[in-house]
C-alpha positions as CSV (number, residue, x, y, z in Angstrom):
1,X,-19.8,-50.4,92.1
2,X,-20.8,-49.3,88.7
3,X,-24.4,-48.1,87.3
4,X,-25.2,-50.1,84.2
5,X,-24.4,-48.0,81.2
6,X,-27.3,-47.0,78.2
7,X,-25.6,-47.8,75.0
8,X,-25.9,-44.5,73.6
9,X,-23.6,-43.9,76.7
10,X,-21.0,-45.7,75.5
11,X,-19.9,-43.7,72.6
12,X,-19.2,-41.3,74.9
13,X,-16.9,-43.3,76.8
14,X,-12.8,-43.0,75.7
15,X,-11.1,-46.2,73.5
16,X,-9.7,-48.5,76.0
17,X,-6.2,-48.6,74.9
18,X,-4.2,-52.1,76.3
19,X,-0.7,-52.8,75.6
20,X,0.9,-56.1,74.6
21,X,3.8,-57.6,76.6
22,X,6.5,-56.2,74.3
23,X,5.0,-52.7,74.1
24,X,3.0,-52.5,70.8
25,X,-0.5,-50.7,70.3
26,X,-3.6,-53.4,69.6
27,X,-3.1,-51.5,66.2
28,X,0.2,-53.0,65.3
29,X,0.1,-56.4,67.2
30,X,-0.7,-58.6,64.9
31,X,0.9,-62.0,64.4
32,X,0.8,-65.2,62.0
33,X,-1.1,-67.7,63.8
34,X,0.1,-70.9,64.7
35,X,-1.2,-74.3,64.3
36,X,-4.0,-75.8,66.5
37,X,-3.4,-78.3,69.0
38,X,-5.2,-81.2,68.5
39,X,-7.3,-82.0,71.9
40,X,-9.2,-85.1,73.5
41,X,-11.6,-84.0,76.4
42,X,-12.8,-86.8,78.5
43,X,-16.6,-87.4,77.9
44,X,-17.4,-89.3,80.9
45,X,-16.4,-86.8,83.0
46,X,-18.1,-83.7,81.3
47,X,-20.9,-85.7,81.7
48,X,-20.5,-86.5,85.6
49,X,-20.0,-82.8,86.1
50,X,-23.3,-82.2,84.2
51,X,-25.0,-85.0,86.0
52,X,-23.6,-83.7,89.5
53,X,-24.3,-79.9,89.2
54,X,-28.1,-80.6,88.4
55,X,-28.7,-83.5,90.5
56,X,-31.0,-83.2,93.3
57,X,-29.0,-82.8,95.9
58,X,-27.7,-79.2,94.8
59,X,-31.3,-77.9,94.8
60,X,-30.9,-75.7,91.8
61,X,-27.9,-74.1,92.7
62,X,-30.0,-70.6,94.1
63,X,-27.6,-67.9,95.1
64,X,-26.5,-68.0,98.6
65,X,-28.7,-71.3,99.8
66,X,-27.5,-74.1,100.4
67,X,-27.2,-75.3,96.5
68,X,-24.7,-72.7,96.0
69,X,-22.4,-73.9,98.8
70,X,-22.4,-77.6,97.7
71,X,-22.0,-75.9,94.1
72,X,-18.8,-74.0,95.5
73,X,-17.2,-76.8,97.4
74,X,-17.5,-78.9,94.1
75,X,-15.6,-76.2,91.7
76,X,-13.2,-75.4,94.3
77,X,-11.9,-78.6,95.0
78,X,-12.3,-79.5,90.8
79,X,-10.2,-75.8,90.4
80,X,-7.6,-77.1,93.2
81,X,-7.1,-80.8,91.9
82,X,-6.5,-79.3,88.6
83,X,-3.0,-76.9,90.0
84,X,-4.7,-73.7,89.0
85,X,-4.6,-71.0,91.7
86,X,-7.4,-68.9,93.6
87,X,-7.6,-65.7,92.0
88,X,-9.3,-63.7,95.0
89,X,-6.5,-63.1,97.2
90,X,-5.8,-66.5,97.1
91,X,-8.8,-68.3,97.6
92,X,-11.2,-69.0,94.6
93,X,-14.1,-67.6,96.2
94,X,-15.0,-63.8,95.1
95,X,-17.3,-62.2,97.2
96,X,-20.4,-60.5,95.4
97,X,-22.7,-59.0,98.1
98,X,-25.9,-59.4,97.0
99,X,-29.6,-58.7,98.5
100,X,-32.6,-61.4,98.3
101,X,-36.1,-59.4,97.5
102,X,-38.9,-61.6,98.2
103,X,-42.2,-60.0,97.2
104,X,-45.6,-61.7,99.0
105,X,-47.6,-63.7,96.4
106,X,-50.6,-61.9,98.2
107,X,-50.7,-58.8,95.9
108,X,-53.9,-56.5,95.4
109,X,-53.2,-55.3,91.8
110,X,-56.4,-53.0,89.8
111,X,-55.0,-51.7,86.6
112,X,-57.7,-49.4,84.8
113,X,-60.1,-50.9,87.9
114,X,-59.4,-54.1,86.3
115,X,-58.3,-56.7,89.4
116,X,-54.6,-58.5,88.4
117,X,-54.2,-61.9,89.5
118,X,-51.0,-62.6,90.6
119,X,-48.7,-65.3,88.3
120,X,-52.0,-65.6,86.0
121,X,-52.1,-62.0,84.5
122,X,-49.2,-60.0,86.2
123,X,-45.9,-60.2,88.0
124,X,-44.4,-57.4,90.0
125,X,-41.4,-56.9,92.8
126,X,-39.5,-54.0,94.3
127,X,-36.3,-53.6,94.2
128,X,-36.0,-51.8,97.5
129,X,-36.1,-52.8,101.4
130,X,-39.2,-50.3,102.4
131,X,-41.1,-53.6,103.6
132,X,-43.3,-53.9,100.3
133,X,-44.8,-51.0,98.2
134,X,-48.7,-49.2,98.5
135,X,-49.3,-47.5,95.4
136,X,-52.5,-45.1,95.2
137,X,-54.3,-43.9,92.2
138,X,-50.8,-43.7,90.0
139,X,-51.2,-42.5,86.5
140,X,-50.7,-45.4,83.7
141,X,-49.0,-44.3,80.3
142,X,-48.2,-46.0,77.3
143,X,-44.2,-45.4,76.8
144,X,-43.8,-47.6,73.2
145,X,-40.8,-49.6,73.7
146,X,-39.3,-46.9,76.4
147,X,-36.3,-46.2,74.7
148,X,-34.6,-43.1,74.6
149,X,-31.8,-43.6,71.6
150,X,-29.9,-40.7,70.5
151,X,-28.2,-42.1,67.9
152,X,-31.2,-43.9,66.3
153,X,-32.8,-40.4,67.0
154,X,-35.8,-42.0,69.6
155,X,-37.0,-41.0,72.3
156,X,-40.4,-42.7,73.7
157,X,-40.0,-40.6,76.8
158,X,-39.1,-37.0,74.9
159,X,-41.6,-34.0,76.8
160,X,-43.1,-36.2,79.3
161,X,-42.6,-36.0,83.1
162,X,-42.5,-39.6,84.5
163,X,-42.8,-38.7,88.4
164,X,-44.9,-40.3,90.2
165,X,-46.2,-42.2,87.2
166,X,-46.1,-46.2,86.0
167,X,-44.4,-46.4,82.1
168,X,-46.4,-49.5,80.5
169,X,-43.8,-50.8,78.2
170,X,-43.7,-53.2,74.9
171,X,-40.5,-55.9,74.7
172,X,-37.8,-56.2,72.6
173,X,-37.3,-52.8,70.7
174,X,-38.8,-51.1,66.7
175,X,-36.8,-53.0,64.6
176,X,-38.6,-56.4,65.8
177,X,-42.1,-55.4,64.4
178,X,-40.8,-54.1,60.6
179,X,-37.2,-55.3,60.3
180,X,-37.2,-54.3,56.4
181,X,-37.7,-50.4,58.1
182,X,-33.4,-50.7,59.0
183,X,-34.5,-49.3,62.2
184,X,-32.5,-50.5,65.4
185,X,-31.3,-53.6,63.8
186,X,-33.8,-55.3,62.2
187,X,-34.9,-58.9,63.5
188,X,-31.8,-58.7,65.9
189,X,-32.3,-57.6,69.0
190,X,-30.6,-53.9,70.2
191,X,-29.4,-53.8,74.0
192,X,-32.8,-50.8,74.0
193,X,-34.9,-54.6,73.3
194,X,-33.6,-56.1,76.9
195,X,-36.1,-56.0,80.2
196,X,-32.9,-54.9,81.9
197,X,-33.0,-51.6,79.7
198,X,-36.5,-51.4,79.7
199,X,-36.5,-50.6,84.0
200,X,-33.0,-48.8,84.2
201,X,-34.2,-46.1,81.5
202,X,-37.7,-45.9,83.5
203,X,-35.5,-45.3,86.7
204,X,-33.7,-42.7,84.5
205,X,-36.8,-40.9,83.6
206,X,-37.6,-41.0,87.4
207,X,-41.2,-43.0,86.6
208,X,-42.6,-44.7,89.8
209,X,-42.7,-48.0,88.2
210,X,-42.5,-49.9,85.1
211,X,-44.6,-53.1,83.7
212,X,-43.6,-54.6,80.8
213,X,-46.1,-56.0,78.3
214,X,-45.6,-59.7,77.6
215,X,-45.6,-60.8,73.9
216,X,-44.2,-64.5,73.2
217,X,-42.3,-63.9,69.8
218,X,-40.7,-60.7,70.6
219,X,-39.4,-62.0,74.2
220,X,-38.6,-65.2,72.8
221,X,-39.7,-67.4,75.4
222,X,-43.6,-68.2,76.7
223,X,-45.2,-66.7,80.0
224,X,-44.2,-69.4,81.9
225,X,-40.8,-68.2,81.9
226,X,-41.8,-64.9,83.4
227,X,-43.8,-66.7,86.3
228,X,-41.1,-69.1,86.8
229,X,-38.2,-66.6,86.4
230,X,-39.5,-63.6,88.2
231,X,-41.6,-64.9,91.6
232,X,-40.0,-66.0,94.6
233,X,-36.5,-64.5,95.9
234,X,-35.0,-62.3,93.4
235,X,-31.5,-61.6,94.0
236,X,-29.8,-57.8,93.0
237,X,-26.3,-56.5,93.7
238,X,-25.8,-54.1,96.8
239,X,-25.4,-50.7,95.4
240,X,-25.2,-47.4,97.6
241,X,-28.1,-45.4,98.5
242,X,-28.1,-43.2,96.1
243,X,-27.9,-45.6,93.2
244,X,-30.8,-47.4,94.6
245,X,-33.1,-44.7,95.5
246,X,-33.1,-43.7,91.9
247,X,-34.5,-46.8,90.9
248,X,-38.3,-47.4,90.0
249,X,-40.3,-48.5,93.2
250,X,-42.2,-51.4,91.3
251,X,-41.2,-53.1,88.3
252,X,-42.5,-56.1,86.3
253,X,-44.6,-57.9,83.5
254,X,-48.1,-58.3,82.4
255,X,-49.7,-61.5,80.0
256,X,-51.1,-59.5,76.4
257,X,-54.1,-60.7,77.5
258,X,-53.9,-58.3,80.5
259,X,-52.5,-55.7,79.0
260,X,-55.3,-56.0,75.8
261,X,-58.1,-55.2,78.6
262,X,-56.5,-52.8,80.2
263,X,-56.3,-50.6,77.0
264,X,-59.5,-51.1,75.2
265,X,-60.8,-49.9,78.9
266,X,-58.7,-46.5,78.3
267,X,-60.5,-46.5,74.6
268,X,-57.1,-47.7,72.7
269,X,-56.7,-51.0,70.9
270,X,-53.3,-52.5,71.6
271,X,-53.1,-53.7,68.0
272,X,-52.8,-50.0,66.9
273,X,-50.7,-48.7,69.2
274,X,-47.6,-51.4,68.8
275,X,-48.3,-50.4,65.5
276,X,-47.8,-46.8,65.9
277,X,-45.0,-47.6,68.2
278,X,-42.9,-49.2,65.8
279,X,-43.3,-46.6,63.4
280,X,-42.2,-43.8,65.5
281,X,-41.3,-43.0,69.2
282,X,-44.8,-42.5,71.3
283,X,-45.9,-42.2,74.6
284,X,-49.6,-41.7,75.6
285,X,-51.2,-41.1,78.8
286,X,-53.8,-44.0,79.2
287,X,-56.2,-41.7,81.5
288,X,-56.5,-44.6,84.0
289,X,-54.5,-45.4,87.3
290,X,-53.1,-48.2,89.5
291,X,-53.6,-49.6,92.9
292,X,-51.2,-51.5,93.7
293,X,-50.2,-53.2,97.1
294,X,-48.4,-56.1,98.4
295,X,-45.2,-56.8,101.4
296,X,-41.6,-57.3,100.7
297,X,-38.8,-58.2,102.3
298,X,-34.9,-58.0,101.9
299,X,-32.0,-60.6,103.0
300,X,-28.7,-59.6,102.3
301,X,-25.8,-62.0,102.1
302,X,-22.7,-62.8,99.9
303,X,-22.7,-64.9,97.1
304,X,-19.7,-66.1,95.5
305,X,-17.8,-66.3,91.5
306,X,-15.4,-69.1,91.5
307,X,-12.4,-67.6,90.1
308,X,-9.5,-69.8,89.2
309,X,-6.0,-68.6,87.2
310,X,-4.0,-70.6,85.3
311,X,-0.6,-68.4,85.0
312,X,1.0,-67.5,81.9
313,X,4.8,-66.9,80.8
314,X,6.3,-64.2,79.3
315,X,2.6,-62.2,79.2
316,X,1.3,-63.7,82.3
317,X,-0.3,-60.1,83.4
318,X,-2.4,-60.7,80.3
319,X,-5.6,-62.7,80.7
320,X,-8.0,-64.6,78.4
321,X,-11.0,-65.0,80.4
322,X,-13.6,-68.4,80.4
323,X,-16.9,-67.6,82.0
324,X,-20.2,-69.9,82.8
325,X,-22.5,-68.7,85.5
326,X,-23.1,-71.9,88.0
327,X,-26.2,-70.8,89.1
328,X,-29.9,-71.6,88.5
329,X,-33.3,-70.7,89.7
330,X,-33.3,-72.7,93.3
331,X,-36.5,-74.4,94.6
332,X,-40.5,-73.4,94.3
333,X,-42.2,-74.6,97.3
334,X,-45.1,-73.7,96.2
335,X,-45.2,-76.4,93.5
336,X,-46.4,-79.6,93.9
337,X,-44.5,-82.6,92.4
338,X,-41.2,-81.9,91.0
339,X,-40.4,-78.6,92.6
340,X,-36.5,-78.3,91.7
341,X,-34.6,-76.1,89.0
342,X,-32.0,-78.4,88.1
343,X,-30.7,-76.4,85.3
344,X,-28.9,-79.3,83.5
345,X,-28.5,-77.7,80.2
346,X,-28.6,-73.8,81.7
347,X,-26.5,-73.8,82.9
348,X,-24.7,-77.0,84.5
349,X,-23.1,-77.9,81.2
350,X,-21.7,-74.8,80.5
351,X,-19.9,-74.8,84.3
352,X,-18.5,-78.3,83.2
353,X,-17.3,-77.2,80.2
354,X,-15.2,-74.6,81.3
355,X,-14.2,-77.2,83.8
356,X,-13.2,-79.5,81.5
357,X,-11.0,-76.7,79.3
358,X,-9.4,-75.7,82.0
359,X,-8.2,-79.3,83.1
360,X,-7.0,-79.7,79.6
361,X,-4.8,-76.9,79.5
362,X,-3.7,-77.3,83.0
363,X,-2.7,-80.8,81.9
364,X,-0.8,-79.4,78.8
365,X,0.8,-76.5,81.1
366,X,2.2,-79.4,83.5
367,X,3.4,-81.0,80.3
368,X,5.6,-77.9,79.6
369,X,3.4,-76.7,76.8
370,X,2.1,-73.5,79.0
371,X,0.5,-70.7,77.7
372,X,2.1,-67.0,76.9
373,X,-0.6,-65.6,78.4
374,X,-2.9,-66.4,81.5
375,X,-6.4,-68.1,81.6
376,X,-8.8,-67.6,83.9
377,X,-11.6,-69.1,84.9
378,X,-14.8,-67.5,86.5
379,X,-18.2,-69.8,87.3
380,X,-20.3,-66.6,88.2
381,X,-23.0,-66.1,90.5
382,X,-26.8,-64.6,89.5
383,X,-26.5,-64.8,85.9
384,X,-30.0,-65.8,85.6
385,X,-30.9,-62.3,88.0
386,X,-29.3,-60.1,85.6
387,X,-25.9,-61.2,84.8
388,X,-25.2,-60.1,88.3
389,X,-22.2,-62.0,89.3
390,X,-20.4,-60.9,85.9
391,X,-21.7,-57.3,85.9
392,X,-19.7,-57.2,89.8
393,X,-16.5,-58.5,88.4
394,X,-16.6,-56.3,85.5
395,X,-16.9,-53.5,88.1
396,X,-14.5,-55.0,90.4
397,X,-12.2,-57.0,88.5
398,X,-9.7,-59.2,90.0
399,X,-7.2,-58.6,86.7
400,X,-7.2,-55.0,85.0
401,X,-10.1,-54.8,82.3
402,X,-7.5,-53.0,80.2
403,X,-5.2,-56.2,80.4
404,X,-8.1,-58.7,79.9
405,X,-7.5,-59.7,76.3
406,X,-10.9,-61.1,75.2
407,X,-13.8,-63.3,76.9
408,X,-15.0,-66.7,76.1
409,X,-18.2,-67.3,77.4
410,X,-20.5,-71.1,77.8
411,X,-23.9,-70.7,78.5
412,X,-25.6,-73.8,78.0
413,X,-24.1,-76.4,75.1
414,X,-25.3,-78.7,72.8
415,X,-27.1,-81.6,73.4
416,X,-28.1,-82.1,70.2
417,X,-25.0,-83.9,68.3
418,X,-22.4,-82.7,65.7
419,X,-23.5,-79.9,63.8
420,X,-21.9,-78.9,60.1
421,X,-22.3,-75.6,61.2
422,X,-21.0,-73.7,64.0
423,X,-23.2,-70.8,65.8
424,X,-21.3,-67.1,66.7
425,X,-24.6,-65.6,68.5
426,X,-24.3,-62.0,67.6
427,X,-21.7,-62.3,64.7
428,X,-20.1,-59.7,63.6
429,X,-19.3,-57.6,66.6
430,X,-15.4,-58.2,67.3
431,X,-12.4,-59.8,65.6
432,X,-12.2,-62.1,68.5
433,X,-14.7,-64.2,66.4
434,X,-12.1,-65.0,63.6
435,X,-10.0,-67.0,65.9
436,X,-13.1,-69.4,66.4
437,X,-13.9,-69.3,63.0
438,X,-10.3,-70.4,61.9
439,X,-10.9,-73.1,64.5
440,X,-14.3,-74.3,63.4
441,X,-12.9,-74.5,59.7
442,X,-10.6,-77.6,61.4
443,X,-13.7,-79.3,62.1
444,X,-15.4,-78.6,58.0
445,X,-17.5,-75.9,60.1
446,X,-18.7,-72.6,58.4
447,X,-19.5,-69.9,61.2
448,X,-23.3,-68.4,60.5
449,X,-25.1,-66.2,63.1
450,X,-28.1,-67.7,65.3
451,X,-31.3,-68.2,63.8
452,X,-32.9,-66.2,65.6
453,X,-31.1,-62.4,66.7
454,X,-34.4,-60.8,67.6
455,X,-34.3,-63.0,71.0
456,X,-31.3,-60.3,71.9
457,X,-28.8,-63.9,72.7
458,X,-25.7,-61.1,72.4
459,X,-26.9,-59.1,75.5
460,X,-28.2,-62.1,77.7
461,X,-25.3,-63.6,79.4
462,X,-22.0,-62.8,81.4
463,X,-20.1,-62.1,78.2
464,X,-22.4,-58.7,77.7
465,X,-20.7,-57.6,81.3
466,X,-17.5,-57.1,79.5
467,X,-18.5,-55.6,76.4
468,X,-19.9,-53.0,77.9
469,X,-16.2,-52.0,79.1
470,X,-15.1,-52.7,75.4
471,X,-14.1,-56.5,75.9
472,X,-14.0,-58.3,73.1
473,X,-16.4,-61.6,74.2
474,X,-18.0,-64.3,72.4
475,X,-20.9,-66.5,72.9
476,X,-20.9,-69.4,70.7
477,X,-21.6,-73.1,69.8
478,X,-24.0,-75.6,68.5
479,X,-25.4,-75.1,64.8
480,X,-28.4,-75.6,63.1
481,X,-27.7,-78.3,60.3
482,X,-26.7,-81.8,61.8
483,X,-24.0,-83.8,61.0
484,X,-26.1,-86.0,59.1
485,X,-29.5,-88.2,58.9
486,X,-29.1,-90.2,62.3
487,X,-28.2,-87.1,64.3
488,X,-31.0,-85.1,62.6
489,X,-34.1,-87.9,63.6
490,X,-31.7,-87.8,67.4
491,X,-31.7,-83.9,67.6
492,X,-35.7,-83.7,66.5
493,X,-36.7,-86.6,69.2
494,X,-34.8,-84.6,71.5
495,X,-36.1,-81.1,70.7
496,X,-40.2,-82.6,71.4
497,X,-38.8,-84.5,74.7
498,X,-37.4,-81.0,76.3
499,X,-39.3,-78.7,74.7
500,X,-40.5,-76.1,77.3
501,X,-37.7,-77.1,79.5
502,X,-36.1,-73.5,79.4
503,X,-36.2,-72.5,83.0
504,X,-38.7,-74.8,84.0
505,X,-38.3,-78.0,86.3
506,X,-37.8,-80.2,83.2
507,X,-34.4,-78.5,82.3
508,X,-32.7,-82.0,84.4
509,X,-30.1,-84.2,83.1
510,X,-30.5,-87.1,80.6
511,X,-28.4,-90.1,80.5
512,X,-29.1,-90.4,76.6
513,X,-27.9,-87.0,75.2
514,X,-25.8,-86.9,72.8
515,X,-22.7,-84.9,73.6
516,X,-20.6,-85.2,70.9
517,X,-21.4,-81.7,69.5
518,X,-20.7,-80.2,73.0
519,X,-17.5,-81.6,72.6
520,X,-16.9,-80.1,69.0
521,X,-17.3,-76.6,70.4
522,X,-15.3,-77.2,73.4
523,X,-12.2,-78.0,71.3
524,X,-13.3,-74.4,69.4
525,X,-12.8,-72.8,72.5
526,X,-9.3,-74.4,73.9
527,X,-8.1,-74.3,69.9
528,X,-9.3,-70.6,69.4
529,X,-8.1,-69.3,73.0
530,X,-4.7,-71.5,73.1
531,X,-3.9,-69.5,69.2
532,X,-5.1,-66.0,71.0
533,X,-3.5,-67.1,74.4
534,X,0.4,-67.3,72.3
535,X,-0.2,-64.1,70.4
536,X,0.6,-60.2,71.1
537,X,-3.0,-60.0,69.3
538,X,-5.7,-57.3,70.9
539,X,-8.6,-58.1,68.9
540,X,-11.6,-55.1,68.8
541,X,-14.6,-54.5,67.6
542,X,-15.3,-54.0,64.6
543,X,-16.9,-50.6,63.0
544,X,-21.0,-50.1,63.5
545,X,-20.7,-52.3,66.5
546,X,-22.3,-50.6,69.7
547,X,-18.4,-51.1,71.6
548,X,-16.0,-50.1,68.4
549,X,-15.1,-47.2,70.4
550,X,-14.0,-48.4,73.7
551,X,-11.5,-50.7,71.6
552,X,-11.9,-50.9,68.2
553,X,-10.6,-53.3,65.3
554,X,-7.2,-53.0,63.5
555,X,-9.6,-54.0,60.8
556,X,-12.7,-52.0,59.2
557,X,-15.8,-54.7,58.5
558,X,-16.5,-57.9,60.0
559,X,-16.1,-60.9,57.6
């Protein structure tokens, strides 16, 4: 298994360099496209899967409880009706070995000599099975963002030894706080902006632990998210002992609130400091310590990605790829009331979607109109953990990365009805987003990016597993500008009825959405992949993208 990569690591990393079927470089494989089929996906049953995947009785489809094995039963045997074939040495099930850390909610936390409440100000866990962690008098400092970037030349952690000490950390990454500065990227997040980066670069530096300050509009999402997200079992790959004894011993977030105490007792004001952290890498010792203890356990056990191939011809070793994590966040006991994750939108409609793609091709392969090259299908495991079930394919992949052609990937669709515009989060980075484009221009849709890159959408879900490795993938749908008046007054009723719903027990399935825009993008997808699918086309990524090396664009500049 593979340690997660830095971007500045990539660079160093050699073009991946895949052959088409006949021979030809990626350079020189380039084809006229061929018209779009025009498809019909059944509505009623994208919207049984949806209702089925988030009812109750799948318990908010928690890696390796119960929820997931009603969860698996239900893809394999909708994988099997469908004719396509288990990937995994015949069976559909992949085995991802994956370890439950379950941190008490009785924690004695004293930043500063300031007492933590647990869930209220702070939430910490361990990624290790040493039965919990007892911290003593550990010495707090102020890291900036805590991102070491060669090629931006930053470095929050440059002349400072990090043993035995606890990095406090800001979210998302410089270019958040003065995108006119063209540091980073601007408003759009960097991978150095990800909570994911944020630990492994701490665990790098060899810090003790890592707490990340909370700050609503630079994480994108509220507190309640953290609490909800990151207590109760949190689920990791396996990795070997010497992967995981260089990771930090404690690791977690903190509400501003918190965090605003904790430095005007050191003498700072937090104001000032993000400010001087934005201008210029920073790291300050605060002159205070933490005492921090609480129990943990470990429970190991498999989980499982649902991988299902639907052959090719003539290229059949060359594979288009359709990903949709089919897990969610499980059960709280400790709520009262409504107590289950169902996950309707995040991300049961994205597992029906690639459901319902792959039944339509599977029924146009049976009609004799099969594909050139193969399609398969993976419903992963632990997305919402850390893109784990993706990140173990990627590392242990079924098909060769080098013959995996590109990446399609639904993580949650719209609910919201027909859009005029169609949404390419991240736009920009590959060629692989032409072929949607060309498809959204059937439907009178102009491409635009999210409205919002600073929430880091590119680098939070399973499609991020394969760019790493130079992949090109996509994650896309939905718009911003509705069809028209009707659907506009729909999509703003519906926005107030699930707002907060994002990983909370809300997130459940509603008879009266409108899935008529889900639909749009789902034909973008079978149109866009069907056109790439009968081609000896390798797209790449284009030039300034973080991946260009590992396989770059025939072309020079996005469009």
């Amino acid at each position: 298994m593979k340690k997660l990569l830095p971007i500045c690591a990539l660079t160093l990393l050699s073009a991946c360099s895949p052959q088409s079927s006949d021979g030809t470089s990626v350079q020189q494989s380039q084809i006229e496209k061929p018209i779009m089929t025009k498809v019909i996906f059944d509505e009623a049953r994208f919207r049984e899967d949806i209702k089925t995947l988030s009812s109750d009785k799948f318990e908010g489809r928690a890696p390796t409880t119960h929820g997931e094995k009603l969860t698996l039963d239900y893809l394999t045997s909708a994988f099997e009706k469908m004719g396509l074939q288990g990937a995994y040495k015949g069976s559909f099930l992949q085995p991802v070995p994956m370890v439950s850390y379950i941190a008490s909610e009785q924690q004695s936390v004293t930043l500063a000599g300031l007492p933590l409440q647990y869930r209220q100000d702070i939430v910490l866990g361990t990624r290790h099975d040493k039965g919990g962690v007892d911290i003593s008098n550990a010495p707090l400092v102020f890291v900036g963002y805590g991102v070491n970037a060669p090629e931006y030349q930053w470095n929050d952690y440059d002349g400072i030894d990090m043993a035995g000490k606890i990095a406090v950390i800001l979210v998302n990454d410089p270019g958040f706080a003065h995108p006119e500065s063209n540091k980073f990227n601007g408003k759009a997040m960097t991978y150095y902006g990800r909570w994911s980066y944020k630990f492994e670069e701490a665990s790098r530096q060899g810090a003790l632990g890592a707490i990340i300050i909370h700050d609503t509009a630079p994480a994108s999402y509220p507190w309640s998210v953290v609490e909800n997200s990151w207590t109760g079992a949190q689920q990791d790959l396996v990795f070997s002992k010497e992967v995981q004894d260089e990771r930090i011993d404690v690791e977690g977030w903190m509400t501003m609130e918190s965090a605003t105490a904790l430095f005007k007792k050191s003498g700072f004001e937090l104001d000032a400091l993000m400010a001087r952290a934005a201008d210029s890498a920073i790291h300050i010792d605060l002159e205070q310590t933490a005492d921090i203890a609480f129990t943990s356990k470990a429970e190991y056990a498999d989980s499982y990605n649902v991988v299902a191939t639907l052959p090719g011809g003539n290229a059949e070793s060359e594979h288009l790829l359709f990903t949709a994590h089919w897990d969610h966040i499980g059960m709280d006991p400790t709520k009262d009331g409504d107590n289950i994750y169902n996950g309707a939108l995040d991300n049961a409609s994205g597992t029906a979607g690639i459901m319902e793609i792959a039944r339509q091709f599977s029924a146009q392969a049976k009609q004799g109109n099969g594909l050139q090259r193969s399609l398969t299908f993976i419903a992963t495991t632990g997305e919402e953990q850390g893109l784990l079930g993706s990140r173990y394919y990627a590392a242990n992949p079924i098909y060769p990365i080098d013959k995996t052609v590109a990446v399609f990937n639904l993580d949650s669709t719209n609910v919201y009805g027909k859009t005029q515009d169609y949404t390419i989060v991240g736009k920009g980075q590959s060629e692989l987003e032409t072929y949607l484009i060309d498809a959204a221009k059937t439907q009178n849709r102009t491409a635009t990016r999210e409205r919002n890159p600073a929430s880091g959408g590119f680098f939070r879900s399973d499609h991020f597993s394969f760019a790493k490795l130079g992949v090109p993938a996509v994650f896309a749908g939905g718009g911003g500008i509705p069809l028209d008046d009707n659907t506009a007054a729909y999509k703003e009723n519906m926005k107030k009825l699930m707002k907060g719903c994002y990983h909370s027990v809300c997130d459940h399935y509603r008879e009266e959405w409108d899935l008529s825009g889900a639909l749009q993008d789902l034909t973008v997808y079978y149109q866009a992949a069907e056109v790439l699918a009968n081609s000896q086309d390798w797209p790449g990524y284009y030039a300034g993208s973080e991946f260009n090396s590992l396989r770059p664009a025939k072309t020079d500049t996005s469009k």
